[in-house]
Kinemage of the C-alpha trace (Angstrom):
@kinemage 1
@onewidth
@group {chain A} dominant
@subgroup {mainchain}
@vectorlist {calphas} color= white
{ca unk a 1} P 0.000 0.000 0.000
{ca unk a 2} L 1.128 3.581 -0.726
{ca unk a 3} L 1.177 5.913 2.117
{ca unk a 4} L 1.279 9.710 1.840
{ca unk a 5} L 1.129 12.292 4.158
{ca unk a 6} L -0.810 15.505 4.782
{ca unk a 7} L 1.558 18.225 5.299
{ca unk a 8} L 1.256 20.888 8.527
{ca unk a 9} L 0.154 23.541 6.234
{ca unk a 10} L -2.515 21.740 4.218
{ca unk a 11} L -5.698 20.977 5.172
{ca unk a 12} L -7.814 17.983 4.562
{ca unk a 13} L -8.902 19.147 1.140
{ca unk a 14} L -5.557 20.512 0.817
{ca unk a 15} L -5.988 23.998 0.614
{ca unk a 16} L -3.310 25.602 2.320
{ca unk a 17} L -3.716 27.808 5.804
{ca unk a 18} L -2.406 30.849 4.179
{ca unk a 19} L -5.062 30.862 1.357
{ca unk a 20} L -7.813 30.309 4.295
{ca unk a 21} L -5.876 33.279 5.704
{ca unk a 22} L -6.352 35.616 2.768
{ca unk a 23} L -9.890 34.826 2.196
{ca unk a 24} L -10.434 35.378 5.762
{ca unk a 25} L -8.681 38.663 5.986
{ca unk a 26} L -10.799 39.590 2.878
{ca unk a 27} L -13.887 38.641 3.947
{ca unk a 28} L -13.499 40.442 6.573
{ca unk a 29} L -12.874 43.662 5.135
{ca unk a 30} L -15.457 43.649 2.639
{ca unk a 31} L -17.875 43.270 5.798
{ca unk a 32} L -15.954 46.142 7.441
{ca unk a 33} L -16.307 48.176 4.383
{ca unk a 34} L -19.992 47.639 3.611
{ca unk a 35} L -20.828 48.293 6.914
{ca unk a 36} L -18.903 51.766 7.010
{ca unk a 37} L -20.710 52.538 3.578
{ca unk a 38} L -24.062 51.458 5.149
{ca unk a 39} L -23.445 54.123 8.078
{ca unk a 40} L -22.376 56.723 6.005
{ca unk a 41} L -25.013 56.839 3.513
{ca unk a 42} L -27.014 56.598 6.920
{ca unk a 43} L -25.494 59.557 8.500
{ca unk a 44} L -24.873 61.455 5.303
{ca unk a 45} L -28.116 62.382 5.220
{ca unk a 46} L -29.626 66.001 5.376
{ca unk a 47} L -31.875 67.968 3.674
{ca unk a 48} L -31.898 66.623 0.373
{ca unk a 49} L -34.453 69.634 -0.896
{ca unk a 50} L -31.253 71.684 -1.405
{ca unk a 51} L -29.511 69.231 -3.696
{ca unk a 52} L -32.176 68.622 -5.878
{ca unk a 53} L -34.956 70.133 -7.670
{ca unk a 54} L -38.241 68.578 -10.251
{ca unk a 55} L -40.101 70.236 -12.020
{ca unk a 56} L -43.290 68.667 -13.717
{ca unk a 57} L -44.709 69.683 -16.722
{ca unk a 58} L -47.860 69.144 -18.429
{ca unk a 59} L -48.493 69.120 -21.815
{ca unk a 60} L -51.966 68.733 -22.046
{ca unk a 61} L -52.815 69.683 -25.585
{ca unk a 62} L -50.863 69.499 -29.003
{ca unk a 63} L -50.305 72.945 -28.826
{ca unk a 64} L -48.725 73.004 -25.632
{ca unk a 65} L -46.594 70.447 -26.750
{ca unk a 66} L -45.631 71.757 -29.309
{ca unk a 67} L -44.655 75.170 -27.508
{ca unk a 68} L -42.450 73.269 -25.163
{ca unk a 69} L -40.352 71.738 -28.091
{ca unk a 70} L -39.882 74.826 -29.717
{ca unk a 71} L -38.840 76.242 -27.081
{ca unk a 72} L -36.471 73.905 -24.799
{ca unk a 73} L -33.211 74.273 -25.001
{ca unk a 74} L -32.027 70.560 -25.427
């Protein structure tokens, strides 16, 4: 019978400690990361009437629509 042996830094499926390591490690700051996004788009928050502005317009004839062509800039 052959015999082989599993080596200290292996595991059973033989992926190595270090690459357990790394994908730990990264893991881990992806969490950290999404959860300081999460709290800043939290915090960030204010009064959002300042940064933006709608206006609705309504073309409720042919005419009207037809003014609002001729006349918008884009």
């Amino acid at each position: 019978m052959k015999s082989f042996t599993i080596t200290m830094s292996e595991g059973k499926d033989g992926t190595s400690k270090a690459v357990k390591l790394i994908a730990a490690i990264t893991a881990l700051l992806v969490a950290i990361g999404t959860l300081v996004g999460a709290i800043t788009v939290t915090l960030g928050k204010g009064d959002d009437g300042s940064k933006y502005s709608y206006t609705t317009i309504v073309l409720d004839s042919p005419e009207k629509y037809e003014q609002f062509i001729n006349s918008h800039p884009g």
